[in-house]
N, C-alpha and C positions, 0 to 999 in steps of 0.2 A: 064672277065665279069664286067661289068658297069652298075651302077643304075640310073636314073634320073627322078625327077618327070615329071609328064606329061605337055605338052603345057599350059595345062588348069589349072594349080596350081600354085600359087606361096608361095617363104618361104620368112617369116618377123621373124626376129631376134630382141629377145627381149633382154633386161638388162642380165635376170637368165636363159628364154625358148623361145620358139619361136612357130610358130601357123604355119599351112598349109591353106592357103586359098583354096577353090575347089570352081571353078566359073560353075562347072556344076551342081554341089549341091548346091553351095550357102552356104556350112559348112564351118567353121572353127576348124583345127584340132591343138590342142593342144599339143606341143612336147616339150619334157626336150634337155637340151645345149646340150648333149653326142649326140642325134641324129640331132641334127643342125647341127652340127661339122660333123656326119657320111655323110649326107645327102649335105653338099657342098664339102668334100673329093672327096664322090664314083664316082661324074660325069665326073671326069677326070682325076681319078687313078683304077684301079683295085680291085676291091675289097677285090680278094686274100691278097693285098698290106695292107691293111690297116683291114680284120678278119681273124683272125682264127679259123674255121669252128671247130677244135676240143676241144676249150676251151668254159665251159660251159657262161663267161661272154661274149664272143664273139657271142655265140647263140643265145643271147635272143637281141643282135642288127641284126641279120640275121631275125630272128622271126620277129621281126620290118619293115623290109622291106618286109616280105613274107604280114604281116598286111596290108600296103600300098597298095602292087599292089591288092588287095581282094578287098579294097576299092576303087581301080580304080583312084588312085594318082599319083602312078610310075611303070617302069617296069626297067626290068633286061634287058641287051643289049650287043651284044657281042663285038661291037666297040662301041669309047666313042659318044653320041647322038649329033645331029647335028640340035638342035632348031631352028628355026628361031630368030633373035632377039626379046626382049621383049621391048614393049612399054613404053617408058622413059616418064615420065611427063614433057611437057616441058610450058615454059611462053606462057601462054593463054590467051587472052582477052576479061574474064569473060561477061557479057552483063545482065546489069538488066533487071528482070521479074516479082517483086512484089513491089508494093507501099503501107503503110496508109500515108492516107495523115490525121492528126489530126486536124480539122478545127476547131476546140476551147476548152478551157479548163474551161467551162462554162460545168458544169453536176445538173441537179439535184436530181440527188442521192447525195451521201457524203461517198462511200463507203471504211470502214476500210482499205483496202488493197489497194484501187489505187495505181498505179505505176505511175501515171500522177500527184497523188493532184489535182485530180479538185475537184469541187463542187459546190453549189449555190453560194457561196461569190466570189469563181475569179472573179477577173475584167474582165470582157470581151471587152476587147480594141486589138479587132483585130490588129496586126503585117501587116499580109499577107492580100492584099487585093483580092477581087473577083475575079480583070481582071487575078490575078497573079496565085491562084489557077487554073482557067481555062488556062491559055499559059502551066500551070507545066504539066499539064495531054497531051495536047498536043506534050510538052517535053518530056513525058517520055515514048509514047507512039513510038514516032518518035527513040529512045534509043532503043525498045526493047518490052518493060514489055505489058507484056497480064493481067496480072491481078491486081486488083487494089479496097481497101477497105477503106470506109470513118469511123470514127474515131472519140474519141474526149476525152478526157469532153463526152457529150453526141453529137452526129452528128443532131440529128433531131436536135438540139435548133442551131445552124449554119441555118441564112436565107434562103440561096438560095441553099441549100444544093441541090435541083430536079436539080439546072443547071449545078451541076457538074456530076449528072449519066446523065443527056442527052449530056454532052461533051464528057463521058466518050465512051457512044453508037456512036457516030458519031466520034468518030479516033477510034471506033473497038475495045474494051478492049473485050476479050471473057470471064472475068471474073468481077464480078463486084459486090463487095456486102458490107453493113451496117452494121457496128456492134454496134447495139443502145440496150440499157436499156429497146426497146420495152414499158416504160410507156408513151411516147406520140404518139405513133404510132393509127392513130384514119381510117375508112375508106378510106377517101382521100389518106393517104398514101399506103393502101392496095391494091389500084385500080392503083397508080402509081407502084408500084414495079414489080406488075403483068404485066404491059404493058412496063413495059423497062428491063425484066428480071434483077431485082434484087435479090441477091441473099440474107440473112438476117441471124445475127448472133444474140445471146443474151445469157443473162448469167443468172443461177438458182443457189441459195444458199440452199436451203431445199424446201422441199416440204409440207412446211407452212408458216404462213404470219408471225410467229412471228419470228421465227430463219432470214428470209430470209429480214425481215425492219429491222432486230439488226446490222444484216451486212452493209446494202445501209443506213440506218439510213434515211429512209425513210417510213413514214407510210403509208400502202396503197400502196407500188410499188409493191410488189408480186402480189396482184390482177390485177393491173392493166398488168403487165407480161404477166402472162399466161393465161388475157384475149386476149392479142395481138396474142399471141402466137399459140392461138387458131384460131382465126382469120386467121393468116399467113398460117397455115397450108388449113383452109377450102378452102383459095384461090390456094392450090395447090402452093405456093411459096416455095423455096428451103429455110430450115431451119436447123441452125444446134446451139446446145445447150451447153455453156459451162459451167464447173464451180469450182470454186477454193474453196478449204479446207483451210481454218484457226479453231483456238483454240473456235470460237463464233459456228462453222456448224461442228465440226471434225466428229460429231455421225450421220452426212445427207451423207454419199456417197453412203448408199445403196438406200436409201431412194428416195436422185435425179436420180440414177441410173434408180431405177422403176418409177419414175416420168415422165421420158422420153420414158421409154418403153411404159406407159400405152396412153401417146401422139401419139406413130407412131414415135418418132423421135430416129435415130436410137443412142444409148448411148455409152457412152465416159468414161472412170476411169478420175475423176477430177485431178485437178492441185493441188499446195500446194503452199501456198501465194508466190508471191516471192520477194525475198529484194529490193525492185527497190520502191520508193515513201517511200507511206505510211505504206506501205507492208515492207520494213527494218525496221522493229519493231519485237525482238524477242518473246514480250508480244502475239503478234499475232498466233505463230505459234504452228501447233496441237501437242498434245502428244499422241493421239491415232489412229493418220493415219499416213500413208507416204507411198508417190510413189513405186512403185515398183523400187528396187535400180537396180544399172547398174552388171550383172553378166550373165554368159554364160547359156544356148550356144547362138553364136554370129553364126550374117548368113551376105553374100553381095553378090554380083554379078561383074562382073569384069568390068563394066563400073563406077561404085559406091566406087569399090575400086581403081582406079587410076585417078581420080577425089579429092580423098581423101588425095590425095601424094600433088596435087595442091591448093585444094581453101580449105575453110570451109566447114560444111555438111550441116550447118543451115542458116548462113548470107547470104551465095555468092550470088549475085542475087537478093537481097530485100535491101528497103530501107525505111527510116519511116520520115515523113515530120511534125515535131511540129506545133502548133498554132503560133510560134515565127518564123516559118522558118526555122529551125536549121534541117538541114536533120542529121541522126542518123542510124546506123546500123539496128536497131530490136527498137522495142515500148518499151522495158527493159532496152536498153544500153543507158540511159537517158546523160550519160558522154561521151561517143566516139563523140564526134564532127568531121560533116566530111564536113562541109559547111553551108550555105544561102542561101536559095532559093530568097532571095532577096535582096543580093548581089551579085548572080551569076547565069548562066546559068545553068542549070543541067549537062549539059553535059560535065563542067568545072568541078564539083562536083564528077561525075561519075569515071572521067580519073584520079580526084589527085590521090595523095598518100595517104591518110590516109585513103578515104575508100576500094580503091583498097587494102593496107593490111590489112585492116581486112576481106573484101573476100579472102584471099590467109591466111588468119592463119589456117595453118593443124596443127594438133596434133604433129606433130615434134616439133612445137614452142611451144608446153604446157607443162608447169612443168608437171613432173611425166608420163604423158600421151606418152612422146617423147621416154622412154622407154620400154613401153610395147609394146606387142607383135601382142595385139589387136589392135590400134590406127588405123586401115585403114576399121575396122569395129565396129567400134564406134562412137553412134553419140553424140553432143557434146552442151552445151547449154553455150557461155562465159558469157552472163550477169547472169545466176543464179553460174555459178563459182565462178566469179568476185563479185558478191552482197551476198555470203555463205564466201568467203574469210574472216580472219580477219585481214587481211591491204588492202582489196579490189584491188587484182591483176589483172589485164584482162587477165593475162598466166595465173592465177590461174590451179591447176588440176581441172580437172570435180568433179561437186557434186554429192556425191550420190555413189561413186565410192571404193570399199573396197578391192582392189586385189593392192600388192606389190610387182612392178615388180623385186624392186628386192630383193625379196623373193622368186617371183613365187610361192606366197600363196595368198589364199583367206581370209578375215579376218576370215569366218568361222570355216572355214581349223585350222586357228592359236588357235583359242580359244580350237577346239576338242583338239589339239595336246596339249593341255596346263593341261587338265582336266585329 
């Protein structure tokens, strides 16, 4: 007799344990070494070979696999099982699908957290010229990327901003949307978004004017907000509402949470500043919020997980275009430099190296993360790794993240055990 998981399972070996992935659940099952070890034995030795049915420590690994096949994992097989091969990750030619393009670092707000540092005082001495912004959108469309969001500093104070969503409609972006500060958004704008399906982001610090101009340090921009906001919505335009916790709002997340609700627009748990700008200031950050940390149970699907053996979960596929030009990973990885847009064709940019590996950094290549058991169900954020680090690593482990692979403990886990 021979045991082996099913088609639809696979086992990742961790440092101390290892996890059963189940792609028809979607679960992740958590297993100690002892049955790692049993579980690549039984598929092509006997089972007799390797338990002894009449010893009591032998039982409860028997009992283990009776566990399995209940849950529809593995079965028992009286010749050894004859799989088909399993799906190898092999080099793939990733293909972008998201843009911001940041067309100036001209804001006026001045808000605490920027990841960008804009504000009224930047110089605004455009880099990137008009013609160039319009051929990029055409370049990246001609690449790949369906979707595509303007940016900034603030995007409304960029001139000609309407003629890059009408370039954007004409090469066909099926996505396409603003993420403006919504205080200069006035009619005219509302009449334009609605007729070139824009889609419209914006961001809410509390749900009052005084907490929420402490943060933008701007007097009057709450009103003006979620007067837009209102606006935006009565035109039936697609609206979605972000917003980040620091130590000035940490007591607003319920707050904007129902602030949203009582909108119509559907709500989101905020963000928590993150070290990228002005935002790497530890002054900033809350003591009486924080994200929900990274801990189980973990779920994936098996396209999601071998995927994950190859590229990134978050980058692959996106790319962010400065007011300098400097295309960049993510709006956060202000450091990863992956080119020019006006020194180079996109498509020159696209194929290098540097940003090609940072699409292809899986969790193998992250400290600590390359060990666990979880890594191909886990998803991963490098610039807040990288910007929580203290020598600012781009392998950094994941933030937020408290399990010891090798340990095979939870920090929780270790504190009870300690008590």
């Amino acid at each position: 007799m021979y045991y082996c998981l099913h088609q639809h399972c696979e086992l990742v070996t961790g440092a101390k344990r290892g996890a059963i992935y189940d792609f028809v659940t979607g679960k992740v099952y958590s297993v100690n070494r002892g049955a790692v070890e049993l579980l690549k034995a039984c598929t092509d030795q006997p089972i007799h070979q390797l338990l002894d049915s009449s010893t009591p420590d032998d039982q409860v690994y028997l009992q283990f696999l009776d566990g399995l096949t209940t849950k529809g994992l593995g079965s028992f097989y009286v010749t050894p099982p004859q799989h088909a091969p399993r799906p190898t990750p092999a080099a793939h030619a990733e293909s972008i699908e998201f843009l911001w393009l940041e067309l100036t670092s001209n804001c006026n707000n001045r808000c605490l957290h920027c990841y960008a540092t804009s504000g009224p005082s930047v110089c605004d001495c455009p880099k990137v010229t008009h013609d160039r912004w319009l051929s990029l959108i055409s370049e990246a469309r001609q690449a790949g990327a369906t979707a595509i969001q303007l940016i900034g500093g603030e995007p409304l104070l960029y001139k000609n901003w309407r003629e890059l969503i009408l370039k954007a409609n004409e090469e066909g972006f099926e996505f396409i949307e603003i993420f403006t500060n919504a205080t200069l958004v006035d009619d005219a704008c509302i009449d334009f978004f609605k007729q070139y399906r824009v889609n419209i982001a914006t961001t809410i610090y509390a749900d009052n004017a005084e907490i929420h101009d402490q943060v933008t340090l701007h007097p009057g921009s709450y009103e003006k907000t979620l007067t837009a906001i209102k606006k935006i919505l009565a035109a039936k335009i697609p609206l979605r509402i972000a917003s980040i916790i620091m130590k000035a709002n940490e007591d607003q997340p319920e707050n904007i949470m129902n602030l949203c609700k009582s909108l119509g627009v559907e709500p989101t748990p905020p963000d928590v500043v993150r070290p990228t700008g002005r935002g790497d200031d530890k002054d900033l950050l809350p003591t009486a919020y924080a994200k929900e940390p990274i801990k189980p149970p973990f779920y994936t699907d098996e396209q999601t997980f071998y995927r994950a053996q190859r590229c990134h979960s978050c980058l692959t596929g996106k790319i962010a275009v400065t007011a300098d030009g400097d295309v960049i990973p993510c709006i956060f990885a202000r450091n990863q430099l992956c080119g020019n847009i006006i020194t180079a064709p996109l498509a020159e940019i696209l194929s290098g190296e540097p940003l090609k590996n940072i699409w292809h950094t899986t969790k193998d290549n992250i400290e600590k993360c390359k060990d666990c058991e979880y890594r191909y169900a886990c998803n991963d954020c490098r610039p807040l790794a990288q910007g929580s680090d203290s020598q600012k690593r781009w392998l950094a482990c994941s933030a937020g993240c408290s399990y010891d692979p090798y340990t095979g403990k939870w920090e929780h886990e270790l504190q009870l055990s300690q008590k």
